[in-house]
C-alpha positions as CSV (number, residue, x, y, z in Angstrom):
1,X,124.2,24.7,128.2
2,X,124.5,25.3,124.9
3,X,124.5,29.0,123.4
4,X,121.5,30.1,121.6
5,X,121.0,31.5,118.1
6,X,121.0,34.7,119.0
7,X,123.5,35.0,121.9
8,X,126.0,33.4,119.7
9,X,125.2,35.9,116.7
10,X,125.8,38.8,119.5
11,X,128.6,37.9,120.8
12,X,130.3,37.4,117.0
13,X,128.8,40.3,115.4
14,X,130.6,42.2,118.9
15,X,134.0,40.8,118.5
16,X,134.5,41.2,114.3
17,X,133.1,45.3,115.3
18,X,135.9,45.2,118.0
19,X,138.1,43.9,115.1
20,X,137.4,45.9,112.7
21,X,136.7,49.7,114.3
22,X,139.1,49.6,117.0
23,X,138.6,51.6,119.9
24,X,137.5,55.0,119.0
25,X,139.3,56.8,122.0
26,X,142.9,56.0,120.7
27,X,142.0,58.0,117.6
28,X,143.3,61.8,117.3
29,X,143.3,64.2,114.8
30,X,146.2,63.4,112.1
31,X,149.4,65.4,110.4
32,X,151.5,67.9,112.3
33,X,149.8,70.8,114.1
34,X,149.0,74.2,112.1
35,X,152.9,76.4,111.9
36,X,152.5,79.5,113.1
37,X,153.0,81.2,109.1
38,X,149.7,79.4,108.4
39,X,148.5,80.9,105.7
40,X,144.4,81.7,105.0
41,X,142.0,83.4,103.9
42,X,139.5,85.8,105.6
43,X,135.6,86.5,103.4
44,X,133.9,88.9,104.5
45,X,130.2,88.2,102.9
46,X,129.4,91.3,103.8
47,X,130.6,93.3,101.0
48,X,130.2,90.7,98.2
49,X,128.0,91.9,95.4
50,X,127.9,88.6,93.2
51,X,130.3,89.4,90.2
52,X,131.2,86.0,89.9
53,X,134.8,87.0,89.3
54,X,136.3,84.9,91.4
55,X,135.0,82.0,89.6
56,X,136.1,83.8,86.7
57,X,139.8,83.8,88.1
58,X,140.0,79.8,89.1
59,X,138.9,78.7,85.8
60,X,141.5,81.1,84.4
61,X,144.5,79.7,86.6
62,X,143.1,76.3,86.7
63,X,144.3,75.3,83.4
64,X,143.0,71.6,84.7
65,X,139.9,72.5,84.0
66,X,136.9,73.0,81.2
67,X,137.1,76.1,79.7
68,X,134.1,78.0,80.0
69,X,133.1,80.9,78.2
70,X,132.9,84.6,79.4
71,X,128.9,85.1,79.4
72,X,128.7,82.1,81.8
73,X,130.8,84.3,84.6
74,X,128.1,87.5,83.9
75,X,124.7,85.1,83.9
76,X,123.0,86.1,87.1
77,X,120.1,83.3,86.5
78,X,122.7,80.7,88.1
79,X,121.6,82.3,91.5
80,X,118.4,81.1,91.0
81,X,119.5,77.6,92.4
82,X,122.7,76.6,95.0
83,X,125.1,75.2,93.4
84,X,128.1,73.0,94.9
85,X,131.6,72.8,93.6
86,X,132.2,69.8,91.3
87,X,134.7,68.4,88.9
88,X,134.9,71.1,86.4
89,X,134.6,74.2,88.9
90,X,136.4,74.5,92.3
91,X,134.6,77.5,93.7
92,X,131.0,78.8,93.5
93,X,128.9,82.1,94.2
94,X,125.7,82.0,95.8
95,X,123.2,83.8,96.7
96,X,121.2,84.1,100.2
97,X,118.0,86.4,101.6
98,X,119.3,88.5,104.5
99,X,117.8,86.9,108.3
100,X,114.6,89.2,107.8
101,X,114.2,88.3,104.4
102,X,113.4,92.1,103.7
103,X,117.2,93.3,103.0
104,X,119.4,92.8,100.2
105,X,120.6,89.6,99.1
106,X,123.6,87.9,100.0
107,X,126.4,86.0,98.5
108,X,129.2,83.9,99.2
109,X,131.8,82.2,98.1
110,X,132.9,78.3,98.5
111,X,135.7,77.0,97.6
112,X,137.1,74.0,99.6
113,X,137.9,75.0,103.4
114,X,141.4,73.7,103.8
115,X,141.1,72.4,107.2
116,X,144.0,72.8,109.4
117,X,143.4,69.1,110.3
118,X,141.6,67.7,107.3
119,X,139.6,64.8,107.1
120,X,140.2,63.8,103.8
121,X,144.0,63.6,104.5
122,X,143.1,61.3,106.8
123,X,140.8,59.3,105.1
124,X,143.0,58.8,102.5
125,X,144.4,55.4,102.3
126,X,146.8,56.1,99.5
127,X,148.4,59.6,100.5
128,X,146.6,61.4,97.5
129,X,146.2,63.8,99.6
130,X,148.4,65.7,102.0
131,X,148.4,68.9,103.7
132,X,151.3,71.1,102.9
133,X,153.5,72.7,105.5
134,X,151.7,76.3,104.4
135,X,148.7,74.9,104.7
136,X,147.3,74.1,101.8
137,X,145.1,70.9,101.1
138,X,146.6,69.2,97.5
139,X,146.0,66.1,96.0
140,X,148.1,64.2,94.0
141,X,146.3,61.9,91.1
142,X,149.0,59.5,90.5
143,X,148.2,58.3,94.0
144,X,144.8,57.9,94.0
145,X,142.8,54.4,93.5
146,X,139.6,56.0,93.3
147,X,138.1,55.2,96.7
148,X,136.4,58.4,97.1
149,X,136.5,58.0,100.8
150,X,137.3,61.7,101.0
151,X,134.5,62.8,99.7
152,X,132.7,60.9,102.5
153,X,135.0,62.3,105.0
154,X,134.7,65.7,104.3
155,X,132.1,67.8,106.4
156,X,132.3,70.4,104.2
157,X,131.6,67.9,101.3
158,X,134.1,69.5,98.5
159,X,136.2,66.7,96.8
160,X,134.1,65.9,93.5
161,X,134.8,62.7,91.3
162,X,135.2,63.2,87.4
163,X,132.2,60.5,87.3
164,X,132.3,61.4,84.0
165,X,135.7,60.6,83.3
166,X,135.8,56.8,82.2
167,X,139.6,56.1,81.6
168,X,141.2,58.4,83.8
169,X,138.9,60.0,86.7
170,X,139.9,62.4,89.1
171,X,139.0,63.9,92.5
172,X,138.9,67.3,92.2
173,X,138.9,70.5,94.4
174,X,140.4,74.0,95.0
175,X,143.7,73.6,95.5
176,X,144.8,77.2,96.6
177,X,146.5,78.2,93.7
178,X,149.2,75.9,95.4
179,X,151.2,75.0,92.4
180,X,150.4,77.9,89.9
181,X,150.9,81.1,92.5
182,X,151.4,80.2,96.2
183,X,155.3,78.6,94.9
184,X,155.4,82.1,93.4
185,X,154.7,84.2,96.3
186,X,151.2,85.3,94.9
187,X,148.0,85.1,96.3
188,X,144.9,83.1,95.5
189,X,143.8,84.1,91.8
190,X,140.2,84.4,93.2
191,X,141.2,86.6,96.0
192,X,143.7,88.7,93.5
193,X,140.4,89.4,91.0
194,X,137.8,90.7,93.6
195,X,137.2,94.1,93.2
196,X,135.6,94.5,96.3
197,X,137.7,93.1,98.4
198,X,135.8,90.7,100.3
199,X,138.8,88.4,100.6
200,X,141.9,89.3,102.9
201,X,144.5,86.6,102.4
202,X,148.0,86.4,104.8
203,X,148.7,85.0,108.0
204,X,145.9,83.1,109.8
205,X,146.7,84.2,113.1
206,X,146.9,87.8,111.8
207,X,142.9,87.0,109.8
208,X,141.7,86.3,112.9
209,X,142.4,89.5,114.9
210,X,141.3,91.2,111.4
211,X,137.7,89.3,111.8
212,X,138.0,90.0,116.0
213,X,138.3,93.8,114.8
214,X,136.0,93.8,112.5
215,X,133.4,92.6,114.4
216,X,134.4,95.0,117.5
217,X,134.1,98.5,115.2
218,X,130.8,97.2,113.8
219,X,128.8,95.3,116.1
220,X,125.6,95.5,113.9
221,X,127.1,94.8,110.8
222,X,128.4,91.7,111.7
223,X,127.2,88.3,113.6
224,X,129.7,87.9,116.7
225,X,131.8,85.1,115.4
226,X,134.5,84.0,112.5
227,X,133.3,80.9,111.0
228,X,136.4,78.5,110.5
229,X,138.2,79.5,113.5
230,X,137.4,76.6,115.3
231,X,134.7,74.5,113.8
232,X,136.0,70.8,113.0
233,X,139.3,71.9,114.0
234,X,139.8,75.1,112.1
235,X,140.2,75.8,108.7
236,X,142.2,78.0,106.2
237,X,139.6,80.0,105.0
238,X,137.1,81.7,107.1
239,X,133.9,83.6,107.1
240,X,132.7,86.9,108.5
241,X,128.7,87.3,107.8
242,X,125.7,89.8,108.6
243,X,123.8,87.2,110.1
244,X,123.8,83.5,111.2
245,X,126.5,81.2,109.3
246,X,123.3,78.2,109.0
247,X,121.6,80.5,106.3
248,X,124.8,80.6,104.1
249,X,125.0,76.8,104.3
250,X,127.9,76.8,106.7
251,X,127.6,73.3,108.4
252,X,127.1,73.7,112.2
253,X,130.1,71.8,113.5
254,X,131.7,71.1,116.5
255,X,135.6,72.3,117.6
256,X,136.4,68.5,117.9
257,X,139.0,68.2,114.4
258,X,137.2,66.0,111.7
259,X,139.7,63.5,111.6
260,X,139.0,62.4,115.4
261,X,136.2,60.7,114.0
262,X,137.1,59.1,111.0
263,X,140.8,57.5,111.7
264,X,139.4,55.5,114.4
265,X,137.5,53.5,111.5
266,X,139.9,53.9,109.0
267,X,143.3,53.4,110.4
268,X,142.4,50.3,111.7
269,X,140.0,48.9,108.8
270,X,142.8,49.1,106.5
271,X,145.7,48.3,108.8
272,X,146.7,44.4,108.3
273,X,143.5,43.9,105.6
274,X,141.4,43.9,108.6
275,X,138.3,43.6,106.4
276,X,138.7,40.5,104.8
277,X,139.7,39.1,107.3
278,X,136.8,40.0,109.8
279,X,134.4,39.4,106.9
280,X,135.4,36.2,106.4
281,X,135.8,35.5,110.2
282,X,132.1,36.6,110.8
283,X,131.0,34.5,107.3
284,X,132.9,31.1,108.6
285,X,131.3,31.5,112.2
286,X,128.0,31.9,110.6
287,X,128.5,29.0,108.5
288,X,130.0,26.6,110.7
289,X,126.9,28.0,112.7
290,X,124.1,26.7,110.5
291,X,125.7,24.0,109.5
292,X,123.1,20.3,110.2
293,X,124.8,18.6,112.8
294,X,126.4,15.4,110.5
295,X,126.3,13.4,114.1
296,X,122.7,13.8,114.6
297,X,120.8,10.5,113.9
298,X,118.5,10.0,111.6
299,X,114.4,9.5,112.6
């Protein structure tokens, strides 16, 4: 008996998925696991007051980018909306209302996460970006085709696109201060110009029993948890606060590493130009299809 419309649409729709997305249980998370020297970076929320100079500091260092003048870094009316990290500034300051709404404010800082297993490393189909063996996340222009696929891979949504940028247009984030002071043994210029010293940067392994202590000596001063430890993986930097990570726009994520779920889709969409192929595989079926029957006689 003949197929039906339908049935046959199923069952070709079903084999050019199976073509093109792969089984999702071979994928893993990709790049080498975390060394044991991986370095981080350990914000405490708790004591920020909102000076801003941390932002101060990357657009200092970060000769890359716009200059801004010094009143912008002193203009507390920015607070009044949340701001993300774009292509002209790689880390931001918010501010938050404590749980109760009644307290003090709070801020925090955002910069990009750099995920011990990061998604846009593996989303990358060009190697523009690659994790180094320290840990940090950089990204390497010359590479780039302009896919943006990272910036739909991240969960923390960081990499911004120069949109504006016609000629020559960039993905841009925080790139630790890899090139311009981690080569040189110093830390983070953000984490260098806080005079509060909300950020603790060194070992990540040694962060962690900071945050574990922390949170031990002051029970009510902190929520029982460091964010980044193991959500999508872990990450470099990583978050004590006051109260619940959701109301500082921490993403709730799961311990499963990002990457899990994008390389099943990517590494086999791109391997051997699957998607032409399949495309024009499910096209030609739907053609041949619909096409009149040239054998059928004519009334």
């Amino acid at each position: 008996m003949p197929d039906s419309r339908r049935g046959f649409l199923k069952r070709l729709g079903a084999a050019a998925g199976l073509t093109l997305f792969g089984n999702k249980r071979t994928a893993r998370a990709s790049g080498p696991p975390p060394a044991a020297d991986q370095i981080g970076v350990l914000v405490d929320t708790t004591l920020c007051v909102g000076c801003r100079r941390c932002e101060k500091a990357c657009n200092d260092v970060n000769r890359d980018l716009p200059r801004k003048p010094a009143e912008f870094f002193t203009d507390d009316s920015v607070f009044n909306t949340r701001r993300r990290m774009d292509s002209t500034t790689y880390t931001v300051v918010n501010r938050y209302e404590s749980d109760s709404g009644a307290g003090k404010p709070v801020y925090a800082k955002f910069q990009c996460m750099h995920c011990l297993y990061p998604a846009c490393v593996s989303a990358c189909i060009v190697g523009a970006f690659s994790r180094q063996t320290n840990g940090a996340v950089v990204y390497d222009s010359w590479k780039c085709i302009g896919c943006r696929y990272c910036m739909a891979a991240c969960p923390f949504q960081v990499p911004a696109y120069e949109f504006s940028n016609i000629l020559t247009p960039q993905v841009r984030k925080c790139t630790f201060c890899f090139e311009t002071r981690l080569k040189d043994g110093t830390v983070p210029a953000c984490v260098q110009a806080c005079p509060m010293q909300v950020m603790t940067f060194g070992k990540r392994t040694e962060l962690i029993k900071t945050g574990r202590k922390k949170i031990r000596g002051s029970p009510g001063r902190y929520f029982p948890g460091i964010y980044g430890e193991n959500e999508a993986g872990g990450t470099a930097w990583m978050y004590l606060s006051g109260g619940s990570f959701e109301r500082l726009d921490l993403p709730a994520l799961g311990y499963h590493p990002a990457p899990g779920y994008t390389e099943p889709i990517q590494h086999t969409l791109f391997k051997w130009f699957l998607p032409p192929m399949g495309l024009y595989a499910v096209l030609g079926g739907i053609m041949w299809f619909l096409k009149p029957d040239r054998r059928r006689k004519k009334p």
